[in-house]
C-alpha positions in Angstrom: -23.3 229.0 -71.4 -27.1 228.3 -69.6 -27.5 224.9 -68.5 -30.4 222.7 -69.4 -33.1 223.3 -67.3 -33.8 219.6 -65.9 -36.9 218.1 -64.4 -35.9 218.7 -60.7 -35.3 222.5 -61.6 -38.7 222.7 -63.2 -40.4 221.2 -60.0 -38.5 223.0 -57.6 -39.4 226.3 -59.6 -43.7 225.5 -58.9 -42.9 223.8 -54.8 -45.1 226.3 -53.5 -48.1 224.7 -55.7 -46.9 220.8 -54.7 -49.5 219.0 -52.5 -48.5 216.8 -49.9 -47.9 213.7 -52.2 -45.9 215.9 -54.6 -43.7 216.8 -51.7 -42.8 213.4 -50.9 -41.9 212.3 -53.7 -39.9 215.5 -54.3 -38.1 214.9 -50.9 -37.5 211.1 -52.1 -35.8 212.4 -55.2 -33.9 214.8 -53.8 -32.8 212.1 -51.6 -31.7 209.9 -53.9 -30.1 213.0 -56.1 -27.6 213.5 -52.6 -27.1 209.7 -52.6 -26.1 209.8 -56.8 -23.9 212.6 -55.9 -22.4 211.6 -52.5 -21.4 208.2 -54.4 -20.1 210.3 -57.3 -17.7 212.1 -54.4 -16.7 209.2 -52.5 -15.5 207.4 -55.4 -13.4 210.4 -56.4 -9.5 209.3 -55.2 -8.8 212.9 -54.7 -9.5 214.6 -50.9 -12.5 216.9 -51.1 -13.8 219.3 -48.4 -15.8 221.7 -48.2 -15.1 224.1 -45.2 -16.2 227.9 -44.0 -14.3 231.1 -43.3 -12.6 230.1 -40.6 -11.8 226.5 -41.5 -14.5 224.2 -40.3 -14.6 221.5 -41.7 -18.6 221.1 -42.9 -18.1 218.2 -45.4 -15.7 215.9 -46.5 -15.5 212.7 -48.7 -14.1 209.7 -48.1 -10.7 210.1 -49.3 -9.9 213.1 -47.7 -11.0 211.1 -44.3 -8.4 209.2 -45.3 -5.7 211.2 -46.3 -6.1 213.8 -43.4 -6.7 211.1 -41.0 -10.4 212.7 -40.1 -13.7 210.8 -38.3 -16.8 211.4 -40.0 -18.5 212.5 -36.4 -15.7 215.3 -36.3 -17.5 216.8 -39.3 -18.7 220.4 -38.0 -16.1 220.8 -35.2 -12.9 219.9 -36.5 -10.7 222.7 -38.0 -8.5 222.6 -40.8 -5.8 224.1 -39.9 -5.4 221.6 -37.0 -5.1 218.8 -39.1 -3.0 220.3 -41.8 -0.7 222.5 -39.2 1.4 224.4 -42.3 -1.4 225.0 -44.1 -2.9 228.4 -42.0 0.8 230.0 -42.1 1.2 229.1 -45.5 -1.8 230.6 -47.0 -0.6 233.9 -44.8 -4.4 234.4 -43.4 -5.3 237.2 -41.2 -6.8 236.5 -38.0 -7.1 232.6 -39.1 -10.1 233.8 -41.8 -9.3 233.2 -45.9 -9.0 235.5 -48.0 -12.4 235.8 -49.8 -11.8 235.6 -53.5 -8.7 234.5 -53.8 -7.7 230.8 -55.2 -5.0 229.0 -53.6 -2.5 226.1 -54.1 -0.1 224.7 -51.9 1.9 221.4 -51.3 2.6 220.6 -48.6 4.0 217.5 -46.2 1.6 215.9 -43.5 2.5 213.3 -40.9 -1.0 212.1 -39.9 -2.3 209.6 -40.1 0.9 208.6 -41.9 3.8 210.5 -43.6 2.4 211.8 -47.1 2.4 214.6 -50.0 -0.6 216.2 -50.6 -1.3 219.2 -53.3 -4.0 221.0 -52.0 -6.4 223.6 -54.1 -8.7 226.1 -51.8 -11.7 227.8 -54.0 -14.3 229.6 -53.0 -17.7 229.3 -53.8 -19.8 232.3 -55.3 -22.8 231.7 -53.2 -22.6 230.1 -50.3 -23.9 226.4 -51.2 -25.3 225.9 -47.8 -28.5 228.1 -47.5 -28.1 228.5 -44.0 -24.7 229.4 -43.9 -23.8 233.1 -42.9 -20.5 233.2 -43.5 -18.7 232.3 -47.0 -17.7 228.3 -47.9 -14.9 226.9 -49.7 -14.3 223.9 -51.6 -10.5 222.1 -51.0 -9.7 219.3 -53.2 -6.4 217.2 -51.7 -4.5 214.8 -53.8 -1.8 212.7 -52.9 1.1 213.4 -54.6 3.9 211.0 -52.3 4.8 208.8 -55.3 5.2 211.7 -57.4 7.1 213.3 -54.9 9.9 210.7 -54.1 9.8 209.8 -57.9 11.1 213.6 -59.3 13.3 213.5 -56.2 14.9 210.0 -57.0 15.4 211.5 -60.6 17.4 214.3 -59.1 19.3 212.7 -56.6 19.8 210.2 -59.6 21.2 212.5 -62.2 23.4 214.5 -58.8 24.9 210.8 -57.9 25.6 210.5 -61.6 27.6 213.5 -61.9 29.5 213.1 -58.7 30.1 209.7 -59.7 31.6 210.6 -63.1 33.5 213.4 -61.2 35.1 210.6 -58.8 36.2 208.4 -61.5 38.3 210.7 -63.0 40.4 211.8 -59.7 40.1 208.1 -59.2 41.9 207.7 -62.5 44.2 210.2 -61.7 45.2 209.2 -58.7 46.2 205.6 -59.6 49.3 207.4 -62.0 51.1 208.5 -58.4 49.6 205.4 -56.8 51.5 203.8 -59.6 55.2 205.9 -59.5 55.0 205.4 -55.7 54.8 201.6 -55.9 57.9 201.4 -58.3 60.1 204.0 -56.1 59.3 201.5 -53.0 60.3 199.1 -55.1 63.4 200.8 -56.5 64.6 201.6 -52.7 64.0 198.3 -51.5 66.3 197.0 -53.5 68.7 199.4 -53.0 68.3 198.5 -49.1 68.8 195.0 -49.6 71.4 195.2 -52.0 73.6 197.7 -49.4 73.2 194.3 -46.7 73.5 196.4 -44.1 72.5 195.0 -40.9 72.1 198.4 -38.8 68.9 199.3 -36.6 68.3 202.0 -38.9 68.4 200.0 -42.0 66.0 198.1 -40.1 63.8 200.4 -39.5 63.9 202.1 -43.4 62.7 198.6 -44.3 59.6 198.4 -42.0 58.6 201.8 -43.1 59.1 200.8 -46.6 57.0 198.1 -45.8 54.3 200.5 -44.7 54.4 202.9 -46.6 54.2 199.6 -49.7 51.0 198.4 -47.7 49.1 201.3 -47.8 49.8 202.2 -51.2 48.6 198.7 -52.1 45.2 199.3 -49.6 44.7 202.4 -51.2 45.0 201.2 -55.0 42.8 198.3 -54.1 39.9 201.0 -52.7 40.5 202.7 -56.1 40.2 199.6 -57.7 37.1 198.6 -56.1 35.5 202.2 -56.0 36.2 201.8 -60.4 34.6 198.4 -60.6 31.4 199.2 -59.1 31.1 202.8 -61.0 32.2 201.4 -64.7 30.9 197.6 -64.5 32.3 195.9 -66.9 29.5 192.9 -69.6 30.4 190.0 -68.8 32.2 187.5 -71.3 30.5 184.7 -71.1 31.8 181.0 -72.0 31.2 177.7 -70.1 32.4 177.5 -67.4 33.0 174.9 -64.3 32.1 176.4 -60.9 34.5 174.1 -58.6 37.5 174.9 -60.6 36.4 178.8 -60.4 35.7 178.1 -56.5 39.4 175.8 -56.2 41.5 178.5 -58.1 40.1 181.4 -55.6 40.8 179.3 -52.1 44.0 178.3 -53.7 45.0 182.1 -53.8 43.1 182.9 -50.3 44.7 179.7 -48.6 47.7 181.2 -46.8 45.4 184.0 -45.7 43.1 181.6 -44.1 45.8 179.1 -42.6 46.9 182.6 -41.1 43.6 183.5 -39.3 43.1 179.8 -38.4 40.2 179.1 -40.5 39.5 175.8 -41.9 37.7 175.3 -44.9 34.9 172.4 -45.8 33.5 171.8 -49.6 30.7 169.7 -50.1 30.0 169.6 -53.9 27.5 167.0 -55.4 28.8 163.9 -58.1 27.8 166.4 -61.2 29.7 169.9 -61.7 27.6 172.9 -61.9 28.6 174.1 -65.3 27.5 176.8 -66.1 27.9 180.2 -68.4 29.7 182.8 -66.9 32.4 185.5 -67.2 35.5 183.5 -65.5 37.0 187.0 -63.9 33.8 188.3 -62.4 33.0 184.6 -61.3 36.5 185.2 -59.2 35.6 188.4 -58.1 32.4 187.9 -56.5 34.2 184.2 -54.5 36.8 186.1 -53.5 34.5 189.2 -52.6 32.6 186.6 -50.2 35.4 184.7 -49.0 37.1 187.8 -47.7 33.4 188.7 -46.1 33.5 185.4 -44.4 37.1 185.5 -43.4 37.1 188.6 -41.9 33.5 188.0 -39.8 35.5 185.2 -38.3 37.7 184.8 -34.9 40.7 182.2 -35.2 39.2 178.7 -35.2 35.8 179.4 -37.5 35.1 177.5 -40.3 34.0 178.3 -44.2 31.5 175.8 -45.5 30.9 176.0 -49.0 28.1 174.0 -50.5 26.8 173.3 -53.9 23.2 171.7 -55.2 20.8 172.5 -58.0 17.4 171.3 -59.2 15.8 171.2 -62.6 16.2 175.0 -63.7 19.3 176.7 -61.2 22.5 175.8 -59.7 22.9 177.0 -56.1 26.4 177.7 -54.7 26.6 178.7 -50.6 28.7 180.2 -48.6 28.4 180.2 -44.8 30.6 181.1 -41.9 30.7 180.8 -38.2 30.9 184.2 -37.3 29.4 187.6 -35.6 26.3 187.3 -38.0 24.7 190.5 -39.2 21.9 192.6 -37.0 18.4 192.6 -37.9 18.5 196.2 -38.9 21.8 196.0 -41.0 20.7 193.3 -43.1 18.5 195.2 -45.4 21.5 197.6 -46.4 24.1 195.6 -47.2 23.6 195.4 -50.6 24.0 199.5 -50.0 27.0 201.1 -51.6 29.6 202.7 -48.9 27.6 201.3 -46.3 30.4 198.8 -43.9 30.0 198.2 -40.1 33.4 196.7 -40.1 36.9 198.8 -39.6 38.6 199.8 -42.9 35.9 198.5 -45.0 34.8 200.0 -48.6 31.1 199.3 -48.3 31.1 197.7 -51.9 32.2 194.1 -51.5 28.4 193.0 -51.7 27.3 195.7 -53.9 29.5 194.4 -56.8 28.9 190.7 -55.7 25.1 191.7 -56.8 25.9 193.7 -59.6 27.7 190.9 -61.1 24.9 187.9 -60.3 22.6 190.2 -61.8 24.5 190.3 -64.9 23.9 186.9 -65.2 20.6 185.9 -64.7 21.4 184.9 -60.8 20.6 186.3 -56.9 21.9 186.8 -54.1 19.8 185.5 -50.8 21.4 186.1 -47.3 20.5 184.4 -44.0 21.8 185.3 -41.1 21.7 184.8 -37.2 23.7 187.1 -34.6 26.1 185.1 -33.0 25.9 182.3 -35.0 26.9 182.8 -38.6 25.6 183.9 -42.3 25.3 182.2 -45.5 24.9 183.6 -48.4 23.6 181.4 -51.7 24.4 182.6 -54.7 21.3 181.0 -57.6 22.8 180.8 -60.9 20.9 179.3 -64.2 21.5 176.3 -65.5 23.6 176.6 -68.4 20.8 175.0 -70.8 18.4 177.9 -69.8 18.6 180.9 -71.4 20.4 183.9 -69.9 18.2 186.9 -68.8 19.8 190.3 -67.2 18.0 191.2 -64.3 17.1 195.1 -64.4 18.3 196.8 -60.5 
């Protein structure tokens, strides 16, 4: 298809007839013609270069400046294949020159100016579009492709943790029927033991292994436990519900535990109760989930302080302890599933604790301090606002 012959062409097609005032004002059009176009090009969000044979960078745009991390007085000396190192061995040149026709499209990761996708599309021009220029020219158009990137590899890793996931719940399953015939053969042989009333060193020692062998049964079916609760959540059941008699029940069922490791305990709770609507189990699960936290982060002679308040529109419900504290670089994955620094941990304590708040309309915030403690306050609505599930 021809193209519309346009004023410029028609002057540039009679220049050797132009007097001098002709010529100026050609030269002033044609300047502002490179200035419509060079705006045109630098408002372009895609990379676009324009480079010879053997990679020289001749023109570029502003966003390929910035994706390639490129100065605008390197322009004319800096090669390509320098700042795009995979690029040259990719392509497969010969003697670092392009292949002359060909049209090529890679992507490719680059680490400068900062880590980054880029697709990148080479094409050649069919006449060299600098007059001067002996050798031939291509045009490379670079677009960022990062979000995209990360995005279709979430989705995979996505659907791959989905599969495993559903693949671990059923040997989860499975393994809680054994789990399950162990725990009632200790049981059976216990009484056995007692009921013999024997007081031998060796019936001794069958009772302390029977009392291993009973504890880690019980550690291992409350891993498989925990593992099923975070992998097939549960909707909560709401009803109304009084925080201080979920929070009493809970340290009631902890309290020889605590008495054991020496930790005292100190409730502060305003006049009113924070009612509000919640599922009762979960509610028990996620106190307990933090008490055990707290307990464990403590030496013998720490202290829990739980705290309650609220304003117009939440209810806020903290929990703080006097222990190691959590490291600056931990504390943004502890909401991660598996991830534990302490011995014999799942890694899924907080996870569910968030699962669950999020279920009903609440957050989690954590403040910590190495050395001194963390608390961790849990928000809940108020019972006259309106539930809304928080998306993860």
């Amino acid at each position: 298809m021809a193209k519309k012959a346009s004023s410029l062409d028609r002057i540039l097609g009679r220049i050797e007839s132009l007097d001098a005032i002709n010529l100026t004002n050609l030269a002033q059009k044609l300047a502002r013609e490179r200035d419509y176009l060079e705006t045109i090009f630098n408002t372009a969000l895609e990379g676009i270069l324009v480079v010879d044979q053997d990679g020289v960078i001749e023109y570029a745009n502003e966003s390929s400046l910035r994706l390639i991390g490129l100065q605008e007085s390197e322009l004319g000396s800096a090669v390509l294949w320098r700042l795009i190192p995979g690029l040259r061995s990719s392509l497969g040149m010969l003697d670092g020159e392009m292949l002359q026709d060909s049209i090529s499209s890679r992507e490719l990761e680059i680490t400068y100016p900062e880590k980054r996708y880029i697709r990148i599309y080479i094409l050649p021009f069919k006449e060299p579009i600098d007059v001067e220029a002996e050798e031939k020219q291509f045009v490379v158009i670079l677009s960022d492709i990062t979000s995209e990137k990360i995005s279709k590899e979430e989705t995979i890793e996505s659907e791959k943790i989905a599969s495993i996931l559903l693949l671990a719940a059923g040997v989860a399953h499975e393994l809680g029927n054994p789990l399950n015939s162990l725990t009632i053969h200790l049981q059976l042989l216990k009484r056995q033991l007692d009921r013999l009333d024997v007081s031998t060193p060796t019936s001794e020692k069958m009772q302390d292994s029977l009392e291993v062998c009973r504890g880690e049964v019980e550690r291992l079916d409350g891993i498989i436990k925990n593992f099923l609760e975070a992998i097939r959540p549960q909707k909560p059941d709401f009803q109304v519900l009084n925080l201080h008699s979920i929070l009493e029940e809970v340290l009631q069922f902890v309290g020889s535990e605590l008495n054991d490791r020496g930790i005292a305990v100190e409730v502060e709770v305003e006049s009113a109760p924070p009612i509000v609507r919640a599922d009762k189990n979960q509610m028990k699960q996620v106190f307990f989930n933090l008490i055990k936290n707290a307990m464990e982060a403590m030496k013998p002679g720490g202290c829990l302080r739980v705290k309650t308040r609220d304003d117009e529109e939440r209810i806020y419900l903290q929990f703080g302890d006097s222990g190691t504290g959590i490291k600056q670089s931990e504390l943004s994955r502890v909401f991660e599933p598996y991830h534990t620094t302490k011995k014999g941990g799942s890694g899924l304590g907080l996870m569910i604790v968030q699962r669950i708040m999020r279920e009903h309309g609440g957050l989690v915030g954590i403040d910590s301090q190495e050395g001194v403690g963390t608390v961790v306050t849990l928000e809940f609505p108020k019972r006259n606002r309106q539930v809304r599930m928080l998306e993860g």
